[in-house]
N, CA, C and O atoms as CSV, one atom per row, in Angstrom:
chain,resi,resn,atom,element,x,y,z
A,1,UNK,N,N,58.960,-42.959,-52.956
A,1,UNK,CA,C,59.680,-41.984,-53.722
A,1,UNK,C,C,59.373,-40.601,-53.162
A,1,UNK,O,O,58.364,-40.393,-52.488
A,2,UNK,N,N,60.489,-39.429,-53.530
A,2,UNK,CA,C,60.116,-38.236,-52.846
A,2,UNK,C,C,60.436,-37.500,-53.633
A,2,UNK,O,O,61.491,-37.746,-54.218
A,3,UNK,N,N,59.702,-36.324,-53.982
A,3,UNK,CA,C,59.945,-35.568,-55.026
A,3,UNK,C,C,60.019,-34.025,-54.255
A,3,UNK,O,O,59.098,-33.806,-53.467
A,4,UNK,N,N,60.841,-33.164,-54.394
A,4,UNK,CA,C,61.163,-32.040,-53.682
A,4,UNK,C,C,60.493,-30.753,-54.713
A,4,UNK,O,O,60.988,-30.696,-55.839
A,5,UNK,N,N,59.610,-29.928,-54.439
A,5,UNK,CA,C,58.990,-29.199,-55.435
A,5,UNK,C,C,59.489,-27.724,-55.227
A,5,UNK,O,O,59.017,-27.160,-54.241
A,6,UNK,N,N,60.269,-27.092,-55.913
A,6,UNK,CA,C,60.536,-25.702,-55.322
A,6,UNK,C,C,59.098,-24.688,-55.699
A,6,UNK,O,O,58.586,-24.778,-56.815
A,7,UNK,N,N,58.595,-23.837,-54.753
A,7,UNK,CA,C,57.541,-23.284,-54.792
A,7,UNK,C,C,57.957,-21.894,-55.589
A,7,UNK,O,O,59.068,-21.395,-55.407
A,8,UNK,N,N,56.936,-21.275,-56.531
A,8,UNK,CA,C,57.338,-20.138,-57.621
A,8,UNK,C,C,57.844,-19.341,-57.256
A,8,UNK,O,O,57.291,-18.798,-56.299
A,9,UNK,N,N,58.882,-18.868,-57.622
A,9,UNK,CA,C,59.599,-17.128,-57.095
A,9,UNK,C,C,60.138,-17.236,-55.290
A,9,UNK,O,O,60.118,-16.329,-54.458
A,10,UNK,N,N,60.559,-18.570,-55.128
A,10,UNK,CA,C,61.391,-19.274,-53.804
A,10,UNK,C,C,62.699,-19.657,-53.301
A,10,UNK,O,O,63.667,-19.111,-53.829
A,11,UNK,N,N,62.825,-20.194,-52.711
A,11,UNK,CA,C,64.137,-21.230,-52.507
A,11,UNK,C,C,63.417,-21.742,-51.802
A,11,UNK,O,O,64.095,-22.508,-51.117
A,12,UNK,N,N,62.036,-21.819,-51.427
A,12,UNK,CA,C,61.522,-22.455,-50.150
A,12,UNK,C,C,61.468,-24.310,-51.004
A,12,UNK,O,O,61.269,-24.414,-52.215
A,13,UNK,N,N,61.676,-25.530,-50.114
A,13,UNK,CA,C,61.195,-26.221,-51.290
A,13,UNK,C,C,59.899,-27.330,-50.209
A,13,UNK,O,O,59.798,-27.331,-48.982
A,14,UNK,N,N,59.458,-27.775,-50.758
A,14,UNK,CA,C,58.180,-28.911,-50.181
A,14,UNK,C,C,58.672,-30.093,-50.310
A,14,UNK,O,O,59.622,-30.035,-51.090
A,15,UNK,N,N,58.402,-31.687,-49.729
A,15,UNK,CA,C,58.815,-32.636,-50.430
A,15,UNK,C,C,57.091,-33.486,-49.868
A,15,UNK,O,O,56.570,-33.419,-48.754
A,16,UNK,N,N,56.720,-34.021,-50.773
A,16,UNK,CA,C,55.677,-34.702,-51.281
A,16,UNK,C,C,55.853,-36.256,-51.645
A,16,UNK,O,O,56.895,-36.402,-52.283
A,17,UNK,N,N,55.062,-37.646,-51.411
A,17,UNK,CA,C,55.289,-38.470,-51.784
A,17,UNK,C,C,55.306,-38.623,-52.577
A,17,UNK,O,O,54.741,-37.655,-53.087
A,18,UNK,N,N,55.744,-39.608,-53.699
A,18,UNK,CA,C,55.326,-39.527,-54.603
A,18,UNK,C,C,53.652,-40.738,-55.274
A,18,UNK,O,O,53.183,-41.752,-54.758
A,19,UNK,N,N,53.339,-40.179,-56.218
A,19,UNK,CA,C,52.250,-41.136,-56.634
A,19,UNK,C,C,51.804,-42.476,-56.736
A,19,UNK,O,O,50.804,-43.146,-56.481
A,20,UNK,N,N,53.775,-42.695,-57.555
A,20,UNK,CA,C,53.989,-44.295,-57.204
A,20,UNK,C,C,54.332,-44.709,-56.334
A,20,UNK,O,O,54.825,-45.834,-56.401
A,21,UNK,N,N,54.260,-44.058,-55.116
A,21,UNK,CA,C,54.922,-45.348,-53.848
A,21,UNK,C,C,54.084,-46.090,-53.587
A,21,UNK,O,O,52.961,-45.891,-54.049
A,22,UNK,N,N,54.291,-46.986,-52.918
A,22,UNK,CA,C,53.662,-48.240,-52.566
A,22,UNK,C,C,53.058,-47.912,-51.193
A,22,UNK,O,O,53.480,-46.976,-50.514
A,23,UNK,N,N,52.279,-48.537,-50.895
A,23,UNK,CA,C,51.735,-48.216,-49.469
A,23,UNK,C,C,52.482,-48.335,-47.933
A,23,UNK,O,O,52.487,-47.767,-46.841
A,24,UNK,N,N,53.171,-49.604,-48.719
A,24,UNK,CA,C,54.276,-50.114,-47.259
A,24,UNK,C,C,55.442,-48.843,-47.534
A,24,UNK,O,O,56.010,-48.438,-46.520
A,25,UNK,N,N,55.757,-48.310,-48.631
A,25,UNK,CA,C,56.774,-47.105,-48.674
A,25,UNK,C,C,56.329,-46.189,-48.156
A,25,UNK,O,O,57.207,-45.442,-47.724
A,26,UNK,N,N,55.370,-45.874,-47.985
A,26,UNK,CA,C,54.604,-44.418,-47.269
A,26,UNK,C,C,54.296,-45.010,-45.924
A,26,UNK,O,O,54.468,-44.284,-44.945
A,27,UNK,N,N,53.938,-46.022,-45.782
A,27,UNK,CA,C,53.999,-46.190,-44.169
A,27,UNK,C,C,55.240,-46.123,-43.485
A,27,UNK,O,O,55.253,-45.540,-42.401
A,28,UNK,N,N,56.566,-46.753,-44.049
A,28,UNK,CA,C,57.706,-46.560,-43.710
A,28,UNK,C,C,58.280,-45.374,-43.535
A,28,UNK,O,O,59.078,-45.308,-42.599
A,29,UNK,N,N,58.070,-44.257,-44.278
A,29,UNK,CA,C,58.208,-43.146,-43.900
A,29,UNK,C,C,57.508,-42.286,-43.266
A,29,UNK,O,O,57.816,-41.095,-43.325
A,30,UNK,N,N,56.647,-42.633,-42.683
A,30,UNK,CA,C,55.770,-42.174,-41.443
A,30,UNK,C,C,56.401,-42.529,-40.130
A,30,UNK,O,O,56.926,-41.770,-39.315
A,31,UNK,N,N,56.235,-43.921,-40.080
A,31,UNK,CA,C,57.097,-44.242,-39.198
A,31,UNK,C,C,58.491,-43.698,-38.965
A,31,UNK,O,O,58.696,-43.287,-37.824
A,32,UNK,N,N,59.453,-43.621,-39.804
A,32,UNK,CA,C,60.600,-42.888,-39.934
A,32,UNK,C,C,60.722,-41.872,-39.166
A,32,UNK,O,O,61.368,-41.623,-38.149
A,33,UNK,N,N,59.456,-40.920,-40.302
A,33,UNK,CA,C,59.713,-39.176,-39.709
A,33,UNK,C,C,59.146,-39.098,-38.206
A,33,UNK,O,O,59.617,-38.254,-37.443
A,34,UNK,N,N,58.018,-40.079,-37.731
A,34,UNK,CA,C,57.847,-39.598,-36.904
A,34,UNK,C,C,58.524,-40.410,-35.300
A,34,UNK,O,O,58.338,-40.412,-34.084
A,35,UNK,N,N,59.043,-40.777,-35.937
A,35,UNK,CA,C,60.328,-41.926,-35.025
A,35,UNK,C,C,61.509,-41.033,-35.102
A,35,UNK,O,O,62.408,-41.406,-34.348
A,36,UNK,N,N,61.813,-39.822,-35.880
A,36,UNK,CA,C,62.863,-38.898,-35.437
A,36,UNK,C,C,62.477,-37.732,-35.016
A,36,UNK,O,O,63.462,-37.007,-34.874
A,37,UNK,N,N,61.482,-37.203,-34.743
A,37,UNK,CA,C,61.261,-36.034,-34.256
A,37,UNK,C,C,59.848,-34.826,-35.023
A,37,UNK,O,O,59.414,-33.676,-34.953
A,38,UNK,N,N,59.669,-36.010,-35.645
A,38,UNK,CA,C,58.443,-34.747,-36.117
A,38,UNK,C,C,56.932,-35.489,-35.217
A,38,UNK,O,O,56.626,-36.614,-34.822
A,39,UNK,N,N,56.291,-34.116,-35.206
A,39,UNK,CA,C,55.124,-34.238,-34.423
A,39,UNK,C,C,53.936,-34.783,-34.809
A,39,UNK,O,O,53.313,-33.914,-35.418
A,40,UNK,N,N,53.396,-35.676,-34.756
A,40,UNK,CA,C,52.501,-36.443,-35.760
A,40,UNK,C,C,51.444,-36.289,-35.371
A,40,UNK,O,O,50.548,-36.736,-36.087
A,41,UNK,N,N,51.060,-35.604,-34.093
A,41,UNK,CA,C,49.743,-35.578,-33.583
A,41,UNK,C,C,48.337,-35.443,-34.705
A,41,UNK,O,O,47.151,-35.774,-34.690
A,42,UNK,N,N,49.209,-34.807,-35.567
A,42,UNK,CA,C,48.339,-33.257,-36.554
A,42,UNK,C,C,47.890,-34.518,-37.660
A,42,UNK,O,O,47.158,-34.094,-38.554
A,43,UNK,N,N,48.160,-35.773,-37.733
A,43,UNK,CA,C,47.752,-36.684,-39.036
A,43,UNK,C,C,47.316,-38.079,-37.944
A,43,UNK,O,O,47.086,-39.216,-38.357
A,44,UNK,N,N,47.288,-37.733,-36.786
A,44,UNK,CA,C,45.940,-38.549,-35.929
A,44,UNK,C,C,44.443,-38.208,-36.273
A,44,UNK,O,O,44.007,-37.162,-36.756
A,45,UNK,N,N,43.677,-39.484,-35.862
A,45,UNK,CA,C,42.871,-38.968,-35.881
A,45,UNK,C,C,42.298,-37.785,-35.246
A,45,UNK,O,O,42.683,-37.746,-34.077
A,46,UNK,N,N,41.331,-36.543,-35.617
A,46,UNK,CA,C,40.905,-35.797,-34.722
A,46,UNK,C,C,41.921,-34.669,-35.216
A,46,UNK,O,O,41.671,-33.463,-35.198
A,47,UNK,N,N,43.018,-35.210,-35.626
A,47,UNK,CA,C,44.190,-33.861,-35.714
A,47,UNK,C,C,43.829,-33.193,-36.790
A,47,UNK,O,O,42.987,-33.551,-37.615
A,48,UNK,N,N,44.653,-31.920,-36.793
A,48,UNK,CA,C,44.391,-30.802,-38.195
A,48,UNK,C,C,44.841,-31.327,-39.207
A,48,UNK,O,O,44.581,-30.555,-40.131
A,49,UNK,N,N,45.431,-32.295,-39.623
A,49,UNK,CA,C,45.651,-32.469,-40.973
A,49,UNK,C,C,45.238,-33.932,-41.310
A,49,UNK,O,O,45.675,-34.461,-42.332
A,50,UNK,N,N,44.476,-34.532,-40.539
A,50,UNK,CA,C,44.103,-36.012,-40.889
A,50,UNK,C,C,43.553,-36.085,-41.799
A,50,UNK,O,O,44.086,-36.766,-42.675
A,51,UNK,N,N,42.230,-35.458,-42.107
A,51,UNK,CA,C,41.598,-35.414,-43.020
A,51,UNK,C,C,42.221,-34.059,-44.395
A,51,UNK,O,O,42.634,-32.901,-44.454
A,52,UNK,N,N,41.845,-35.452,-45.443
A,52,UNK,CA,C,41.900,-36.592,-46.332
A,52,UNK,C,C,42.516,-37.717,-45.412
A,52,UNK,O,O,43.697,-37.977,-45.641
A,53,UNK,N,N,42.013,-38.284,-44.603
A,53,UNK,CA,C,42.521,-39.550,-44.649
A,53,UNK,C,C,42.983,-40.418,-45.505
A,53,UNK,O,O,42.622,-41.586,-45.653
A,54,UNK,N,N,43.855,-39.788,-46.115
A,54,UNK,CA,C,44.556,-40.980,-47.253
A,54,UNK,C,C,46.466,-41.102,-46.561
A,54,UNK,O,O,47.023,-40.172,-45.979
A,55,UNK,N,N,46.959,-42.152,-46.782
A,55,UNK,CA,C,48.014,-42.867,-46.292
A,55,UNK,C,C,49.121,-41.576,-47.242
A,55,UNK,O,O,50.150,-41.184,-46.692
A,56,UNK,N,N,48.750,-41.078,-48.573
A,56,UNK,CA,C,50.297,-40.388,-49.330
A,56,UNK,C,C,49.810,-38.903,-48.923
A,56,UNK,O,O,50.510,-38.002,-49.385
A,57,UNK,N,N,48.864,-38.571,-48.236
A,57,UNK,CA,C,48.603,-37.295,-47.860
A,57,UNK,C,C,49.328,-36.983,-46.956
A,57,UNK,O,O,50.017,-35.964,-46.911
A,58,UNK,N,N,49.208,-38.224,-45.762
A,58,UNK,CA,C,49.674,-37.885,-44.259
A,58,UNK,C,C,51.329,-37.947,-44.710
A,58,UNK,O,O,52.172,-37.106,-44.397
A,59,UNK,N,N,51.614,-39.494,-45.745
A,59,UNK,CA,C,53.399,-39.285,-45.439
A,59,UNK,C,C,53.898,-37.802,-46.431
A,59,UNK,O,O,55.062,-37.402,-46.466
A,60,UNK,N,N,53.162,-37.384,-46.907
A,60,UNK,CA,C,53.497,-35.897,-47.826
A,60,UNK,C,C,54.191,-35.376,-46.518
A,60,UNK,O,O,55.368,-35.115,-46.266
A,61,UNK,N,N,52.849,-35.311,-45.654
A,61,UNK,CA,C,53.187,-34.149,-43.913
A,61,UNK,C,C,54.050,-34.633,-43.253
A,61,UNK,O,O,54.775,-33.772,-42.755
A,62,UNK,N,N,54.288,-35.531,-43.038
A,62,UNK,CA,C,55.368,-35.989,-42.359
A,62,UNK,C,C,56.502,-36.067,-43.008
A,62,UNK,O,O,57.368,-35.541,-42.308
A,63,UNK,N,N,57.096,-36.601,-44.358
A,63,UNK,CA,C,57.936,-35.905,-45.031
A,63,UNK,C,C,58.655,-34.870,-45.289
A,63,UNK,O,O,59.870,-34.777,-45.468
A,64,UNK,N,N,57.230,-33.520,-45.304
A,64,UNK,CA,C,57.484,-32.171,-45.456
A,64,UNK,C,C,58.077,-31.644,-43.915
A,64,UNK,O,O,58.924,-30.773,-43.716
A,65,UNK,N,N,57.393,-32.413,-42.978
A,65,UNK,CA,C,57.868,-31.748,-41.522
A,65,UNK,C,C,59.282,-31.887,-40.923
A,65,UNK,O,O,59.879,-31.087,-40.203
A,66,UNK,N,N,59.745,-33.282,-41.459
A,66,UNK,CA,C,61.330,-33.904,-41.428
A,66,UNK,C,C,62.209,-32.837,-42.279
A,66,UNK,O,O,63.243,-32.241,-41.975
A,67,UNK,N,N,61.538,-32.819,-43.281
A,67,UNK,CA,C,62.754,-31.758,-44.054
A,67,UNK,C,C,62.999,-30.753,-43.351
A,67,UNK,O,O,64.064,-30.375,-42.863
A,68,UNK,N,N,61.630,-30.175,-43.294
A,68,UNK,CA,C,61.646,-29.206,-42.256
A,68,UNK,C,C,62.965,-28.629,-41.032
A,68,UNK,O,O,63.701,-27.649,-40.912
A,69,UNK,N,N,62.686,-29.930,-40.281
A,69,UNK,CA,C,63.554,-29.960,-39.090
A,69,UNK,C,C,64.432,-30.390,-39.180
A,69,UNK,O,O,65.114,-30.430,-38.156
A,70,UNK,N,N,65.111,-31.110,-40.701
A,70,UNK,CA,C,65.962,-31.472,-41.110
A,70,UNK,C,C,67.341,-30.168,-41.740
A,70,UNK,O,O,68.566,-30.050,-41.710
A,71,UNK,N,N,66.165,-29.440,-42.245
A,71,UNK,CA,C,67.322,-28.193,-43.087
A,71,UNK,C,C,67.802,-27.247,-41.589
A,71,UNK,O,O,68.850,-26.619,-41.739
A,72,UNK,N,N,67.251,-27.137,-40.464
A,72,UNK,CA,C,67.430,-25.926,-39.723
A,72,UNK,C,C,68.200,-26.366,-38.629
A,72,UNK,O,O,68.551,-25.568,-37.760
């Protein structure tokens, strides 16, 4: 699930996994985003955003980075 959060006094918006996804749903969209063009280096290990190593952290970033390159 993906929940799009508009940030206070914005139009900017974030999109975040959601709580209930399932694990194979957040892996799928990892794979996804980073099978179209977003840069995943950064939720490798060693990378700047790995840690929390948790699986709905990284697909948050990869999510958020697709939109990203998705709206522009």
């Amino acid at each position: 699930m993906i929940h799009h959060l508009p940030v206070v006094s914005s139009t900017q918006y974030y999109c975040v996994a959601g709580v209930d996804s399932t694990p194979l749903q957040l892996q799928l969209n990892i794979n996804f985003g980073c099978s179209q063009g977003v840069d995943c280096r950064a939720i490798q290990p060693g990378g700047s955003c790995f840690n929390p190593n948790k699986l709905i952290k990284h697909a948050s970033y990869v999510m958020n980075a697709f939109l990203a390159l998705s709206a522009y």
